[in-house]
C-alpha positions as CSV (number, residue, x, y, z in Angstrom):
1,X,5.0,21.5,21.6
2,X,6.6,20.7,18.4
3,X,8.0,17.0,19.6
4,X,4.1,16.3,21.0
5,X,2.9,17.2,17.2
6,X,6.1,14.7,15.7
7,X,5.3,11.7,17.7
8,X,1.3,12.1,16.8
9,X,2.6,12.3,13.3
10,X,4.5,9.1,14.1
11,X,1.3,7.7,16.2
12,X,-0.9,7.4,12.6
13,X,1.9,7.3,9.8
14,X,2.2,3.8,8.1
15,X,5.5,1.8,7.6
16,X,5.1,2.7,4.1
17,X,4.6,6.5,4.8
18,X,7.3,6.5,7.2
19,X,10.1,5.4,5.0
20,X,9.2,7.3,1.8
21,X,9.0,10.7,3.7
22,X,12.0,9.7,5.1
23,X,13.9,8.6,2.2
24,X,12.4,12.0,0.3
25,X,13.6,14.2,3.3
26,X,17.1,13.2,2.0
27,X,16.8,13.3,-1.8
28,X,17.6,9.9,-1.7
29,X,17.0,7.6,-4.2
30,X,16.2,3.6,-3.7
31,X,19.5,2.5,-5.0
32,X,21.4,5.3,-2.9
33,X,19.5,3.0,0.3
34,X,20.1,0.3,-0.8
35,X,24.2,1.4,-0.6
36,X,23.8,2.8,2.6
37,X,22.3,0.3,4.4
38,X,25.0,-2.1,2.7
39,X,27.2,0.0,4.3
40,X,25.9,-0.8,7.7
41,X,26.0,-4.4,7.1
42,X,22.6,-4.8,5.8
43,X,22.4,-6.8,2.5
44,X,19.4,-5.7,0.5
45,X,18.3,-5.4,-3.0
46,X,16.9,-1.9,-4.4
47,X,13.6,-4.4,-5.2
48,X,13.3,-5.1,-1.7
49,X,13.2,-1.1,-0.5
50,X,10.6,-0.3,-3.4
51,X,8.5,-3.2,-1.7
52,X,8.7,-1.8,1.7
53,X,7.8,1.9,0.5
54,X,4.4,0.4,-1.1
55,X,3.9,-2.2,1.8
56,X,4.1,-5.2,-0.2
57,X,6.8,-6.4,2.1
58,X,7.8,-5.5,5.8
59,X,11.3,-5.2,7.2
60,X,12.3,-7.5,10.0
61,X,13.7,-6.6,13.6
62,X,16.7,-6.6,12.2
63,X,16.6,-4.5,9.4
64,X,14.4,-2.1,11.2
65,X,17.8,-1.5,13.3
66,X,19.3,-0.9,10.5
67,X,16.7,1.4,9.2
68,X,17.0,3.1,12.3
69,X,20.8,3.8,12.3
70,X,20.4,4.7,8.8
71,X,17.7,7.7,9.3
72,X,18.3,8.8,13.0
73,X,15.1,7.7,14.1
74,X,14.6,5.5,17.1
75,X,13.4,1.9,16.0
76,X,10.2,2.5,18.2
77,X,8.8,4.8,15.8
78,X,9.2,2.4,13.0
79,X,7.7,-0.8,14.8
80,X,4.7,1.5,15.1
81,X,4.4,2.4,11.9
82,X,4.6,-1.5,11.0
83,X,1.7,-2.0,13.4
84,X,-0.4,0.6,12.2
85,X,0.5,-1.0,8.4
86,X,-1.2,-4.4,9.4
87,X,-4.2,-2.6,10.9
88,X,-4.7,-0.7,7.5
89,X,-4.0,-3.9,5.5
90,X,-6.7,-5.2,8.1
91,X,-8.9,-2.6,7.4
92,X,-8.9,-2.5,3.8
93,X,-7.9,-6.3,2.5
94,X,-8.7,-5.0,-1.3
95,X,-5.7,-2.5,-0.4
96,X,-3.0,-5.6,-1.0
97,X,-4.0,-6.8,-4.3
98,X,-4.1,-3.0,-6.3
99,X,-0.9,-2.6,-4.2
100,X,0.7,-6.0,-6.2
101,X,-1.3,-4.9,-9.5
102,X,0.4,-1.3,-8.8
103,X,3.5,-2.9,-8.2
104,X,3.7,-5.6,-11.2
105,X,2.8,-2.9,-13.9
106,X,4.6,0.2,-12.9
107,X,1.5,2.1,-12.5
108,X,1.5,4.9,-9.4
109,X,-0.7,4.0,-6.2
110,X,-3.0,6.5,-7.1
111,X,-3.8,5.4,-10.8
112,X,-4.2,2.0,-9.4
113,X,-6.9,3.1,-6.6
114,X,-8.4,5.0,-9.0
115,X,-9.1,1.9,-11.9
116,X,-9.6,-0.3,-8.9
117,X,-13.0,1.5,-8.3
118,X,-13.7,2.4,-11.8
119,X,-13.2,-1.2,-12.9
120,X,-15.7,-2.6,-9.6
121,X,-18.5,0.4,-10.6
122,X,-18.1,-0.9,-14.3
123,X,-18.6,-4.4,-13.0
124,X,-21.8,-3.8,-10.7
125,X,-23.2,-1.7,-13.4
126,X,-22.7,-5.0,-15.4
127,X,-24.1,-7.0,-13.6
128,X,-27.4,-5.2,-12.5
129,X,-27.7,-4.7,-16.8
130,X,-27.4,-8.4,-17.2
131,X,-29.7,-9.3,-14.0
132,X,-32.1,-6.5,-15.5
133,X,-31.8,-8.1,-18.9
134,X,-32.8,-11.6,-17.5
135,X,-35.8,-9.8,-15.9
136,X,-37.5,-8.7,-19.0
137,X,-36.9,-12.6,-20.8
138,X,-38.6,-14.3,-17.2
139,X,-41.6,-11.0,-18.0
140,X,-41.9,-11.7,-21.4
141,X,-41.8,-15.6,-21.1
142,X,-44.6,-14.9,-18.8
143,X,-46.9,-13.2,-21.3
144,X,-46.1,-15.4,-23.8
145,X,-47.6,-18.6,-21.6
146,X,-50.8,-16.7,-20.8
């Protein structure tokens, strides 16, 4: 019962998910990766493991071996995570570029989502004002002709 509830866990978890959890689980922290999977003959730079842990970036076959021997998970689990990482990216393209943002100022996933929508409702609200503004000059242009 409790493997069937791990591998649905598995089933929907993103690559992104997948490692942070399982970095977390170990009170690891990027660099301490980094030297562990150097360790296993897997040259990487502590950049490189941040950008697979926000989904900027994807390991290859090989590294997900190495990822594998690294956590103790079989290298299944992680290709499906991958796979279900591309269908969210395919799902929600917007999802990449506040990733990136996220990722280029330091700011947490969260905030970013967060001033992502704030900034689009600001934007709309903007625009409906300025298309609403128009209005009126076309209506008061009109009066002035007749």
């Amino acid at each position: 019962m409790e493997k069937a509830k791990e591998e649905m866990k598995v089933e929907s978890r993103t690559l992104e998910q997948l490692l942070k959890e399982l970095r977390e689980e170990k009170s690891w922290t990027y660099l301490h990766v980094v030297e562990e999977l150097n360790k296993l003959g897997l040259i990487v730079e502590e950049k490189q493991v941040k950008k697979w842990e926000i989904g900027l970036e994807y390991p290859d076959i090989n590294e997900i071996y190495k990822l594998s021997e690294l956590y103790f998970v079989p290298s299944d689990n992680f290709v499906m995570a991958k796979s279900n990482s591309y269908q969210e990216g395919l799902n929600s393209i917007h999802a990449t570029l506040i990733k990136w943002i996220c990722y280029i100022t330091g700011i947490s996933l969260k905030i970013g989502y967060v001033a992502f929508y704030v900034i689009i409702t600001m934007a709309v609200i903007g625009s409906l004002m300025f298309f609403v503004g128009k209005m009126n000059e076309v209506i008061n242009l009109g009066k002035e002709n007749l």
